[in-house]
C-alpha positions in Angstrom: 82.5 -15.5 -42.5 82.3 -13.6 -39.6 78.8 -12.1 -41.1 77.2 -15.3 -42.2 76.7 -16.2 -38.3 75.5 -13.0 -37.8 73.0 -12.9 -40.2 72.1 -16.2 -39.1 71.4 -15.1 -35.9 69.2 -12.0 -37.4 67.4 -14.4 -39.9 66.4 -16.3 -36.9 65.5 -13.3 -35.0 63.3 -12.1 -37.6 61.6 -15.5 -38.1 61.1 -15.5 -34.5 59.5 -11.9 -34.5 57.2 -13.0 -37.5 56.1 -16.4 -35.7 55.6 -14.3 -32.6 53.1 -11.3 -35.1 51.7 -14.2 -36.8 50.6 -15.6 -33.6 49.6 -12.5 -31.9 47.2 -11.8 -35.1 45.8 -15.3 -34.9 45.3 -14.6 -31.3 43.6 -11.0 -31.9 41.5 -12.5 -34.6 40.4 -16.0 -33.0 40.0 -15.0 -29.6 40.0 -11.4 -28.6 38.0 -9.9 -31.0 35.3 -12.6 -30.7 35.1 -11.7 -27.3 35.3 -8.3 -27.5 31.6 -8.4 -30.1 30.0 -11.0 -27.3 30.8 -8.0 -24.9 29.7 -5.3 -27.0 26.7 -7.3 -27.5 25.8 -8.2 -24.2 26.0 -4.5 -23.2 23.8 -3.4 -25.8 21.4 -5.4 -24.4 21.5 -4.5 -21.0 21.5 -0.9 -21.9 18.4 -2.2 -23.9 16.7 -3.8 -21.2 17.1 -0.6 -18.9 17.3 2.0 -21.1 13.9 1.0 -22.8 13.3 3.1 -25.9 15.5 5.9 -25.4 18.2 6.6 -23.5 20.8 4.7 -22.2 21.0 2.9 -18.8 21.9 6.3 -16.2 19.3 7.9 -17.6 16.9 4.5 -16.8 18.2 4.5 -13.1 17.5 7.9 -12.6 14.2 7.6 -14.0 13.5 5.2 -11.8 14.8 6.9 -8.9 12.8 9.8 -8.9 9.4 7.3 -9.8 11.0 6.1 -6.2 11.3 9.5 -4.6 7.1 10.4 -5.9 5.9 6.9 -4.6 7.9 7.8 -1.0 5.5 11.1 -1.1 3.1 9.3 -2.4 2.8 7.0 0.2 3.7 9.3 3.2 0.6 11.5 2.0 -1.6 8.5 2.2 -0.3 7.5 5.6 -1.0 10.5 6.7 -4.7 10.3 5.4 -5.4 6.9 6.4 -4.7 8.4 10.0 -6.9 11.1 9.8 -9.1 9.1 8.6 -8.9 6.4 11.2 -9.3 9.0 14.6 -12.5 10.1 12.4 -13.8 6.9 12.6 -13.3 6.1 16.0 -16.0 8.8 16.6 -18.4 8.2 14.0 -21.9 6.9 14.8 -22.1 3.5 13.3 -23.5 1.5 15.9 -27.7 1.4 15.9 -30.3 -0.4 18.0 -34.1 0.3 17.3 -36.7 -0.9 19.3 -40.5 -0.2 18.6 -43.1 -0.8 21.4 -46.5 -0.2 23.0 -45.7 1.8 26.1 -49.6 1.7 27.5 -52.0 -0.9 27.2 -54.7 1.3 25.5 -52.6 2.0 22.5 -51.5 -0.1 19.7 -49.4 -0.1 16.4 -46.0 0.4 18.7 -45.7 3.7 18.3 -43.7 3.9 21.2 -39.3 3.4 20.3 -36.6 3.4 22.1 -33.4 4.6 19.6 -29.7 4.0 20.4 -27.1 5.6 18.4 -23.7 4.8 19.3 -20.1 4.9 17.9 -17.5 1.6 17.9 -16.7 2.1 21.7 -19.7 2.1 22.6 -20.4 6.0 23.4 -23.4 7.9 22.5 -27.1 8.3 23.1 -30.4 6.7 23.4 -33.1 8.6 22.8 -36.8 7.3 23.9 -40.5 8.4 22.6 -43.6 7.4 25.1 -46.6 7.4 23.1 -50.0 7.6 24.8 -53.2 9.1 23.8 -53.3 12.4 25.1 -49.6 13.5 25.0 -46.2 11.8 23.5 -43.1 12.3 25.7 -38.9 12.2 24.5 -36.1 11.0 26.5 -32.6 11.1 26.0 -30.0 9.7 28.5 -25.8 9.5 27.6 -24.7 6.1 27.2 -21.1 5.4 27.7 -19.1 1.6 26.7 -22.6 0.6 26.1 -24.2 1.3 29.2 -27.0 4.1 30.3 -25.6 6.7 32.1 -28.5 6.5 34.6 -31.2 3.9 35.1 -32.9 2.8 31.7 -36.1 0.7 30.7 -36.2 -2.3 29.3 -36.6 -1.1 25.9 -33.5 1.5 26.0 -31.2 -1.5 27.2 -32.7 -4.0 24.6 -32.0 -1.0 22.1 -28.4 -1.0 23.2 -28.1 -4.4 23.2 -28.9 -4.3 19.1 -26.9 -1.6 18.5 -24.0 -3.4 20.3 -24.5 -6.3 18.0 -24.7 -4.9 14.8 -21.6 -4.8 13.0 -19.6 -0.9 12.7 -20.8 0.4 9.4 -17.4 2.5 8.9 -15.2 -0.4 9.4 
């Protein structure tokens, strides 16, 4: 008699341990590996989405990092050229006024000009041709912020005056 407890107590104990395997099989099958595949497939498909045909996802993100690093250079080398380009064009001549006139009143067809050529601040030139019968005569006189370093006719002033409105070619 003093087994049959015993082997009560072990009969129970091995019930017990089969409920518990049964349940941790159930559990495995049911819950885990479900969840396991949803992983498995969500990772696939993020190693899809970045790793595009080939490759997986490092090799995506270091793709992309050096595209990264080339657009930085990229984009330095153009800011470097856009201000090159920009103290160029501070200087150019895109400013013009052009005035035609008859200088004398024994000549006609205004052949007579007064030219202003001038960059966007306003510096430059105007240059002026006197025509008259016998002899045709050239000026030239600095202009600086769009005014005549010394004294200037009407024409080379009306001259400035259109080259000041005309819009900056370069701009």
């Amino acid at each position: 008699m003093q087994n049959m407890p015993t082997a009560v107590i072990l009969g129970s104990a091995g019930a017990i341990a089969v409920a518990i395997a049964l349940s941790l099989v159930v559990y495995h099958f049911g819950w885990v590996r479900p969840a396991l595949a949803k992983s498995r497939a969500v990772l696939a498909a993020h190693d899809g989405l970045l790793g595009g045909s080939g490759g997986g996802a490092a090799d995506r993100l270091a793709a992309l990092a050096g595209a990264q690093a080339a657009a930085a250079a990229t984009q330095s080398e153009l800011s470097q050229r856009v201000r090159s380009l920009e103290s160029l064009a501070a200087t150019d001549v895109s400013r013009i006024g052009f005035v035609r006139y008859n200088a004398h009143d024994d000549t006609g067809s205004e052949l007579s000009y007064a030219l202003a050529v001038l960059n966007r601040e306003g510096d430059g030139v105007v240059v002026s041709s006197i025509y008259s019968r016998s002899d045709t005569r050239t000026y030239g006189k600095a202009v600086a912020r769009f005014k005549p370093a010394v004294a200037a006719s009407e024409e080379e002033l009306q001259a400035i005056e259109r080259a000041k409105a005309a819009p900056a070619t370069n701009v």
